[in-house]
N, C-alpha and C positions, 0 to 999 in steps of 0.2 A: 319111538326112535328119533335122533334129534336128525333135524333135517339138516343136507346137507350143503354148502354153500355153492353159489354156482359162479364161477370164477371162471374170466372172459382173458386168457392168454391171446396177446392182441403183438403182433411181431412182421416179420417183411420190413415194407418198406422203400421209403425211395433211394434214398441212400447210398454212399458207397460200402457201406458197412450191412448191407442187404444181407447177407449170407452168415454174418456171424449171428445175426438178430438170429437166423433160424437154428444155427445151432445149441442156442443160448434156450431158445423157448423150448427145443425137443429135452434139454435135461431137466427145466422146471417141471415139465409136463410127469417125466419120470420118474421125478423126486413127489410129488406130489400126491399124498393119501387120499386116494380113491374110495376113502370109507368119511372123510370127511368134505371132502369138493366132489364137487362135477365142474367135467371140466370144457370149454366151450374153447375152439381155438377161431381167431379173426384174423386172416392172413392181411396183407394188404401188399400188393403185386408190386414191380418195377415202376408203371405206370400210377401208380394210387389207388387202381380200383381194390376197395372192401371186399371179402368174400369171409361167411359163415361156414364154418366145419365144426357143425354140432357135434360129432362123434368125437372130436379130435384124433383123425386117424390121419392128416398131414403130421401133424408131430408124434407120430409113430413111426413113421419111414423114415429110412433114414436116406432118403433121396425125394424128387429131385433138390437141389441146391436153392433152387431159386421158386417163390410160389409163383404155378404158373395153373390156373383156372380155368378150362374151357367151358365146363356147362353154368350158362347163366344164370339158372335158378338158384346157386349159390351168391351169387353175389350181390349185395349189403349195403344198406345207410345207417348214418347213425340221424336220431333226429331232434335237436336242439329243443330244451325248452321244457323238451316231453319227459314228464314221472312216471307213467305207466310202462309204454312202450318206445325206451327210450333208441331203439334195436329194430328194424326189420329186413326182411327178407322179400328183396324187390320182386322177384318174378320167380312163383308167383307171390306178390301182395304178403306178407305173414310174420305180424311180429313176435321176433325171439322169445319173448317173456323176460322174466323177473332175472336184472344179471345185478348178482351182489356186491361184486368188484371187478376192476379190471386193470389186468398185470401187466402194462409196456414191455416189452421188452425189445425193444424200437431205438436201435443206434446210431444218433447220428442227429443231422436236419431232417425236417417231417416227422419227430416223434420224439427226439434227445431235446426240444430247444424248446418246447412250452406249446407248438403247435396243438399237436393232440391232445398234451391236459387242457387247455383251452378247450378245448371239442366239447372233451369229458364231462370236464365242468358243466357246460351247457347243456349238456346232456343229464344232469344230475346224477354221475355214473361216479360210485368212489373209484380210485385207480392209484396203485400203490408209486411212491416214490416220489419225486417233489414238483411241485407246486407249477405256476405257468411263467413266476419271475425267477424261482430258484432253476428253474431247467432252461431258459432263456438267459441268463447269468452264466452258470455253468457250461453250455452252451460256446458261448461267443468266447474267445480265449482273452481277446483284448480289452473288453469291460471285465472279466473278470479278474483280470493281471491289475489291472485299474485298480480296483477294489480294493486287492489285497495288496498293493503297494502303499495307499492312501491309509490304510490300516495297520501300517507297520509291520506286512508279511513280511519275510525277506523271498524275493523273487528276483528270477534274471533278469538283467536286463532286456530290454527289445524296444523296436521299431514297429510302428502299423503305417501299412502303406494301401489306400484306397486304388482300383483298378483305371481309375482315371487321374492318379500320379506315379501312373509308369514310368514314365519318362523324366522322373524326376528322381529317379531313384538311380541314387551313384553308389555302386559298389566300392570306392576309394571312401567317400563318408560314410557310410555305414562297416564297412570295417575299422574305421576311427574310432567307430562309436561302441561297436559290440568286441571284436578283435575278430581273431579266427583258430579254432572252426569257430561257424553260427550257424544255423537251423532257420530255414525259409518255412513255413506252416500257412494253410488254410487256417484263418481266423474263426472259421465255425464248422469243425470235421472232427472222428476221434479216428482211432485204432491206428492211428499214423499214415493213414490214408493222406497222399499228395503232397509230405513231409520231403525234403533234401538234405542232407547233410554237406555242408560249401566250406570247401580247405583254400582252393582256388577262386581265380577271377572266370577260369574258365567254364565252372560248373554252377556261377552267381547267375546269368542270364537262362538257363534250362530249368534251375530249382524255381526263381519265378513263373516260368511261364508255366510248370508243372502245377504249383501252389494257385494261381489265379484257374487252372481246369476249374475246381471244386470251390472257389467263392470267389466275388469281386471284394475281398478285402483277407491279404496275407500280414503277418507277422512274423516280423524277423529278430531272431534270440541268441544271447550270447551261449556258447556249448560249454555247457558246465561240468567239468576233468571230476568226476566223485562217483560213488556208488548210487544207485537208481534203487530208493524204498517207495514202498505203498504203505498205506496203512487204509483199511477199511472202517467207514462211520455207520453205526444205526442209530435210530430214532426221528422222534418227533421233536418236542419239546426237552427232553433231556435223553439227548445221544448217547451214544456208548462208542469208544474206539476198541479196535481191535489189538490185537499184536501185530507188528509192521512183516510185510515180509521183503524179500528181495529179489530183480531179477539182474543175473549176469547174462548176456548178449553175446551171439558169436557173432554176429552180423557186427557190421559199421558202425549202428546203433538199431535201438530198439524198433526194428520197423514193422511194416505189415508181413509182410513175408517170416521175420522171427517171429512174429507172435502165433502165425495162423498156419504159414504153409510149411516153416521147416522144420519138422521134429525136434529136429535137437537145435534149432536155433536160438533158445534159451535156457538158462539154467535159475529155476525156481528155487527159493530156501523161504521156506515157512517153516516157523519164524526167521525171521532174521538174525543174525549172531551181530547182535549190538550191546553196548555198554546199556547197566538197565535207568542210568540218567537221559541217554539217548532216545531211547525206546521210550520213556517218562514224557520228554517235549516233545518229541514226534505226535504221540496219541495225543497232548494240549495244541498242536498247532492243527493236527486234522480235525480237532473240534470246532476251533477258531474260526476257521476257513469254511468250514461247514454252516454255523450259524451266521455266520457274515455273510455268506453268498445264499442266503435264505433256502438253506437246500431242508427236505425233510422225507420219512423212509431212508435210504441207502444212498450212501456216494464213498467212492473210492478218491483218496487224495494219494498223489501223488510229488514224492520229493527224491531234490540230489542231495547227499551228504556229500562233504566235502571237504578231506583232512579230516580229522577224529570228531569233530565236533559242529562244524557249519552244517547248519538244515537250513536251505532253501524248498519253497515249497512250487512246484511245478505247474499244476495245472488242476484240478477238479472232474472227475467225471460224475455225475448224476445218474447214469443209468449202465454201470460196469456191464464188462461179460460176466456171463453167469453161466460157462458152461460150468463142470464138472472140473475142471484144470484152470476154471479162470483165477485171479487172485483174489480178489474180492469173498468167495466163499471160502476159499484155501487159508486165507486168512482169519476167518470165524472157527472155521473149522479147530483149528489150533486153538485157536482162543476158546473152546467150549460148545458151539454151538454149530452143530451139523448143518448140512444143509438143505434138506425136509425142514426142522426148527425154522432153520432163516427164513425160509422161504412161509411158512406159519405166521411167524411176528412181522413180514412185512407187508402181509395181509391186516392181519389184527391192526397195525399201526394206520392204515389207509382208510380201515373201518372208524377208527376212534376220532382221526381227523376229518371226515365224512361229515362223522353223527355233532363236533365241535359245531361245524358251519353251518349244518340245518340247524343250529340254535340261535344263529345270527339273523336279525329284524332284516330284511332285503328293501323293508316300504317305512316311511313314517309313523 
């Protein structure tokens, strides 16, 4: 019988994006054929600490929200360097064994931005999705706008402003420069975590101090009047786009609260009902933006259309939701390929890119 691979669902988190990580892992977990993986789940708490749930019976329940560990024979290092026992199990002493891949599913800073594939790496542990510059690119909003501006994307305009030029930041010149509305944004957050939407002067000094909670460096965008597409990317070396789909917003705009707490706070269409020349540069620009920003496995690109025909491209995620309703699968879905498949090929792709690197000389 062929053996079967053992794949290290690795989620939590420090994050403000904490809690969708864990909804994201319990649907991989479930989608996942239990005649071809075993499956090992590696939480990682509020505070950072590792913990091992060999059974994976944390992403079975479907509670609590947040991983929370008390016995400490569960809890975990990873250890740099090491082929064998790249994995153990602190107290007591016991390394995990042989882990074939390992699946992030880690939103945010400490897991979205190259942190953890750096670990990995180190760890000589394959781990699906991209790389430690494509996830630190994708990542950061402001080198990434960089990029794709410098590359003839077309993107909104915006401002970056460092937390030690507060004071320098005039709400009269920066509506000069973007108009209004504009979008105040954490330069390194997703799921719209610490985002404002500013119509007024009244609501320009709250939207910063909210966006500087979550990093010492915000970005300020002009609000682009158009429809809100995605379109999801696979691969390595030669990606594949998806069919775009679309979301309509009851809220103000797209925020945390529409995407996670209010039922009906959006309205999903996969596919999208676009012209098929539209939907043609959509999937050429999500490619674009993908190998430009060295992304590899999965990324969800996100754009405004605007009028029948302007695609501006928005922003890059590197490690979408992945629940069962996120777009990113909803999207494949349509397109052909379920979401057990995805979740198959973006193992296979982790592997291939794995076995590429161990071909590469490290020494003289």
């Amino acid at each position: 019988m062929k053996k079967k691979l053992r794949v290290a669902i690795l989620f939590g988190g420090q994050s403000a994006e904490h809690e969708i990580s864990l909804i994201s892992a319990r649907n991989i977990a479930a989608a996942m054929d239990r005649k071809k993986y075993q499956i090992i789940a590696i939480a990682i708490d509020k505070q950072g600490r590792w913990f091992i749930d060999e059974g994976a019976r944390l992403l079975c329940e479907s509670t609590p929200s947040r991983v929370a560990f008390r016995d400490g024979s569960k809890a975990a290092a990873v250890l740099p360097g090491s082929t064998a026992t790249p994995m153990i199990r602190l107290a007591p002493r016991r390394a995990l064994g042989r882990v074939d891949v390992v699946f992030p599913v880690l939103h945010g800073p400490f897991g979205e931005d190259g942190t953890v594939q750096g670990l990995l790496k180190l760890a000589n542990l394959p781990f699906v999705g991209a790389g430690v510059l494509g996830s630190a690119v994708g990542m950061d909003k402001d080198v990434m706008k960089r990029l794709l501006r410098d590359a003839k994307i077309p993107i909104p305009k915006f401002l970056v402003f460092e937390r030690q030029m507060l004071r320098q930041i005039n709400y009269t010149s920066v509506k000069r420069a973007l108009g209004l509305p504009l979008f105040v944004k954490p330069a390194n957050l997703g799921s719209s975590v610490g985002i404002s939407k500013v119509t007024h002067e009244k609501e320009f000094g709250r939207a910063l101090r909210e966006a500087f909670r979550y990093d010492n460096k915000v970005l300020l965008e002009e609000g682009i009047n158009g429809r809100e597409i995605e379109c999801s990317v696979l691969g390595n070396e030669k990606p594949i786009a998806s069919l775009p789909g679309e979301i309509i917003t009851r809220h103000n705009f797209y925020s945390y609260d529409a995407k996670y707490l209010d039922e009906k706070g959006a309205q999903l269409i996969v596919p999208a009902r676009l012209p098929k020349r539209v939907v043609t540069r959509i999937q050429e620009l999500a490619l674009k933006a993908f190998k430009l920003l060295c992304c590899e496995g999965m990324a969800r690109v996100d754009f405004f259309l605007r009028g029948q025909s302007e695609i501006i491209v928005n922003e890059i995620n590197t490690i979408p939701g992945f629940t069962k309703i996120s777009m990113y699968p909803k999207m494949w879905q349509a397109s052909g390929i379920s979401y057990a498949e995805l979740i198959d090929r973006l193992i296979r792709l982790a592997l291939e890119r794995s076995q590429k690197e161990k071909n590469l000389r490290t020494s003289v």
